[in-house]
MARBA-3410 file (N, C-alpha, C, O; in Angstrom, 1 decimal):
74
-110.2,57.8,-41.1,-108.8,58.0,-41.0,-108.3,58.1,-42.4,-108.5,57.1,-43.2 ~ -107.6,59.1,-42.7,-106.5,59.6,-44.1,-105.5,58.4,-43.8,-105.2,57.9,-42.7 ~ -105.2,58.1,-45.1,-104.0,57.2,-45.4,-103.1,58.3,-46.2,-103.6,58.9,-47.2 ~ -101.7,58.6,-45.6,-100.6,59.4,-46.9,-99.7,58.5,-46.8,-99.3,57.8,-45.9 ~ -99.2,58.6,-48.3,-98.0,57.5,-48.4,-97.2,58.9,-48.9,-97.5,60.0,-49.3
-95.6,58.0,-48.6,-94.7,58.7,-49.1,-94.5,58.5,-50.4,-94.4,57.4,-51.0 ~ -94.5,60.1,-51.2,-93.9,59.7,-52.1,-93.1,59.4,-53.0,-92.1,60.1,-53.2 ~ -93.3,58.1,-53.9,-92.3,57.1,-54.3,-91.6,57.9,-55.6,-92.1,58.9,-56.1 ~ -90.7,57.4,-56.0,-89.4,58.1,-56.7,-89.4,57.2,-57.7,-89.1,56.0,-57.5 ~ -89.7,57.8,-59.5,-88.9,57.1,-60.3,-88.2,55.7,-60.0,-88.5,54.5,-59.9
-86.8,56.5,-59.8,-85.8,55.9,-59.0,-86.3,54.3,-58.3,-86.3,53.2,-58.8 ~ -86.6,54.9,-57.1,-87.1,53.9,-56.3,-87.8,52.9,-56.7,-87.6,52.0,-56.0 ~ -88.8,52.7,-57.9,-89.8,51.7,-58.5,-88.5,51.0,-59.2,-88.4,49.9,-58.7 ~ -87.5,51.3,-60.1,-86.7,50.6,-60.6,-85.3,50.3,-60.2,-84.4,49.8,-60.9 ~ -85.2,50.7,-58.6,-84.0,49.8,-57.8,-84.7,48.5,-57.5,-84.2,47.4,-57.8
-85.9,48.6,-57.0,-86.2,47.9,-56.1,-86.9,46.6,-57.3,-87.2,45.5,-57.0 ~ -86.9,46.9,-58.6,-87.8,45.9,-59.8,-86.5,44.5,-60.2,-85.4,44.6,-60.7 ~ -87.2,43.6,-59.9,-86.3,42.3,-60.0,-85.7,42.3,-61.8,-84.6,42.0,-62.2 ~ -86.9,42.7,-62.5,-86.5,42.4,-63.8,-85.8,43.7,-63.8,-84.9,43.4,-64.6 ~ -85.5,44.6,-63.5,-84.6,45.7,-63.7,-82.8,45.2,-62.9,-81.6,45.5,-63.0
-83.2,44.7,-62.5,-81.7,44.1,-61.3,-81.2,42.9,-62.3,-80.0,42.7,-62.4 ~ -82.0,42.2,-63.0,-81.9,41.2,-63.9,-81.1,41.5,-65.1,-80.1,40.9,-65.4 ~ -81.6,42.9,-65.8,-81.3,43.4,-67.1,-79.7,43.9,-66.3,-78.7,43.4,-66.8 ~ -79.5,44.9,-65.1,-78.5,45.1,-64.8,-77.4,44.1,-65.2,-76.6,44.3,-66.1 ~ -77.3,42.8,-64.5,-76.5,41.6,-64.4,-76.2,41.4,-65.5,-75.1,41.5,-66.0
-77.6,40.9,-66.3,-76.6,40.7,-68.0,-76.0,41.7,-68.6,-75.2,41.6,-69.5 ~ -76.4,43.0,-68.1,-75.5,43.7,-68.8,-74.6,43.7,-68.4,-73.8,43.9,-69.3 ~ -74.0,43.7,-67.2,-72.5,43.6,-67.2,-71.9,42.3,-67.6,-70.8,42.3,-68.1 ~ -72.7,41.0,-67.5,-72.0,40.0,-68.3,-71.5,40.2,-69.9,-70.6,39.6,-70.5 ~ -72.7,41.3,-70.4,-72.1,41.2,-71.9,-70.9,42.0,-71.9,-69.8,41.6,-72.3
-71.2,43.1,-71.1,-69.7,44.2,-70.8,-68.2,43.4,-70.4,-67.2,43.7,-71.0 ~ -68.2,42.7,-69.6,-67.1,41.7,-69.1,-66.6,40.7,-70.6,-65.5,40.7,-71.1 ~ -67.8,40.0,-71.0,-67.7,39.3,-72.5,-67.1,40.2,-73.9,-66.5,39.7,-74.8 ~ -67.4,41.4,-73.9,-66.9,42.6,-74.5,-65.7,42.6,-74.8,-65.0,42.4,-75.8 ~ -65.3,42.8,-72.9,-63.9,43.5,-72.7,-62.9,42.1,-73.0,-61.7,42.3,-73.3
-63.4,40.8,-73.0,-62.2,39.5,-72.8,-61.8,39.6,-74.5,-60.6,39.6,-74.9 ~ -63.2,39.6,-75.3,-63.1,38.9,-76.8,-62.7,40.4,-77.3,-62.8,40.5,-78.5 ~ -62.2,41.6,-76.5,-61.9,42.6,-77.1,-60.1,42.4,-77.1,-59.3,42.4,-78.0 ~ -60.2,42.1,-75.4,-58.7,41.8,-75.3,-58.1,41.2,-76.1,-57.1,41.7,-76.7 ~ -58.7,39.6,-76.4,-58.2,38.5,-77.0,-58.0,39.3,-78.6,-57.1,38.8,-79.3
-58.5,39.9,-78.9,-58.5,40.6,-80.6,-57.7,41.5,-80.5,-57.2,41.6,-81.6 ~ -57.3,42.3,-79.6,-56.6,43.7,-79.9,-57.4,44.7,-80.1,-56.9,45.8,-80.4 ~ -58.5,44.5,-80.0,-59.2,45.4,-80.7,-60.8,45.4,-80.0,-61.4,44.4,-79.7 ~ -61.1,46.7,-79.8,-63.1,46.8,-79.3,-63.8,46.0,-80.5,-63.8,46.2,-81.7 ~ -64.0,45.4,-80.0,-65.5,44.1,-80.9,-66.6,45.0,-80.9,-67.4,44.6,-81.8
-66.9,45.8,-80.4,-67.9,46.9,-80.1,-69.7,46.3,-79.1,-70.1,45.2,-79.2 ~ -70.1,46.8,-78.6,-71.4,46.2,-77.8,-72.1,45.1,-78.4,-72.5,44.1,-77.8 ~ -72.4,45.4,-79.8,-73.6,44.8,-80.5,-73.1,43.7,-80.6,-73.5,42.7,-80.1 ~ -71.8,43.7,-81.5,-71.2,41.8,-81.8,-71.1,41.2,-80.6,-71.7,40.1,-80.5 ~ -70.5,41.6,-79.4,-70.6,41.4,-77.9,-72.2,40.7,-77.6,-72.5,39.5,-77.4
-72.9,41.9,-77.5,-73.9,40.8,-76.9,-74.6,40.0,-77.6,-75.4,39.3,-76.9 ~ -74.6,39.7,-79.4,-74.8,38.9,-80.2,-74.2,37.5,-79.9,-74.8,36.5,-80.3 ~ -73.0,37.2,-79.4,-71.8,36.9,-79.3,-72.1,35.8,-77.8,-72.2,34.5,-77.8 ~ -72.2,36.9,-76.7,-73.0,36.6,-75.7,-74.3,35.3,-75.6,-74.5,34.2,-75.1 ~ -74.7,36.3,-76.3,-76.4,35.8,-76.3,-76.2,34.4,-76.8,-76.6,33.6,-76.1
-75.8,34.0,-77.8,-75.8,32.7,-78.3,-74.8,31.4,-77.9,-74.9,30.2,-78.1 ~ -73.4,32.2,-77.2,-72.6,31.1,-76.3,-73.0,31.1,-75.1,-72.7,30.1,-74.5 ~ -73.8,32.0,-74.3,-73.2,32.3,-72.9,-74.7,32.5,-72.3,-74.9,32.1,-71.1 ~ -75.4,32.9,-72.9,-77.0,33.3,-71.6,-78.0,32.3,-71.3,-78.7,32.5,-70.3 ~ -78.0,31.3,-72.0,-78.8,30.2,-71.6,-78.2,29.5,-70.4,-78.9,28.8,-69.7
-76.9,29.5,-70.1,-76.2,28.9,-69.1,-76.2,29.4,-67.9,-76.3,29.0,-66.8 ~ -75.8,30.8,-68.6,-75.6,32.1,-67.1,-77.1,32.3,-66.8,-77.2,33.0,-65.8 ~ -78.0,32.0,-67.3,-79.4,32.4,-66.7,-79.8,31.1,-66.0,-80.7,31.1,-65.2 ~ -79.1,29.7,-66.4,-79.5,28.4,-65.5,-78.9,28.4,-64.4,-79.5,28.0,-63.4 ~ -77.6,29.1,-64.5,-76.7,28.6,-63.1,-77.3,30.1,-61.8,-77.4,30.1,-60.6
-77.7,31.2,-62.9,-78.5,32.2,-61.9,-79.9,31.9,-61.3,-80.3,32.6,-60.4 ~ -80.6,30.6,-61.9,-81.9,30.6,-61.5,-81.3,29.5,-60.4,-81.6,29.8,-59.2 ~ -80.5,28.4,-60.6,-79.7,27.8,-59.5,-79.5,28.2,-58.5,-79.9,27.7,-57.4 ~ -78.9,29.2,-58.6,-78.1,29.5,-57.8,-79.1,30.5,-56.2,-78.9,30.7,-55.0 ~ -80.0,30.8,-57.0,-80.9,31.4,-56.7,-82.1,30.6,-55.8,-82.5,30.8,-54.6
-82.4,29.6,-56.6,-83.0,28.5,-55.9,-82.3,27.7,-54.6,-83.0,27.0,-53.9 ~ -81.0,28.1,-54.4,-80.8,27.9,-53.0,-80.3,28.7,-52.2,-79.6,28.5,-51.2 ~ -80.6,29.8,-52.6,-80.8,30.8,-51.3,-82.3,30.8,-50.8,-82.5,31.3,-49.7 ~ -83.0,30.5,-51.3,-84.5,30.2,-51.0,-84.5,29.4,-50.0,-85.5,29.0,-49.4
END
């Protein structure tokens, strides 16, 4: 007996990829982090200082309270 699978889509390998859903999330945290320390300035901080900015106040925490938080939906 033949086995056909359907064929899988680009696409479809990287909706469904945890570390791709991952990279999603912080990126919108740096985007959100962006837009606040943009507000607060008057002015676009631009991406890079953003997620430099990010990365060293904010991701070690946002990645504890996500593995947390995660650990009890299990």
């Amino acid at each position: 007996m033949t086995r056909t699978h359907a064929p899988v889509e680009p696409g479809d390998l990287l909706k469904n990829s945890t570390l791709y859903r991952e990279f999603l999330a912080e990126r919108d945290e740096i985007l959100r982090h962006k837009w606040i320390e943009s507000e607060k300035l008057g002015r676009d901080i631009g991406f890079e200082r953003a997620l430099l900015d990010w990365m060293l106040k904010h991701r070690t925490p946002w990645r504890q309270a996500r593995a947390a938080a995660k650990g009890m939906m299990n």
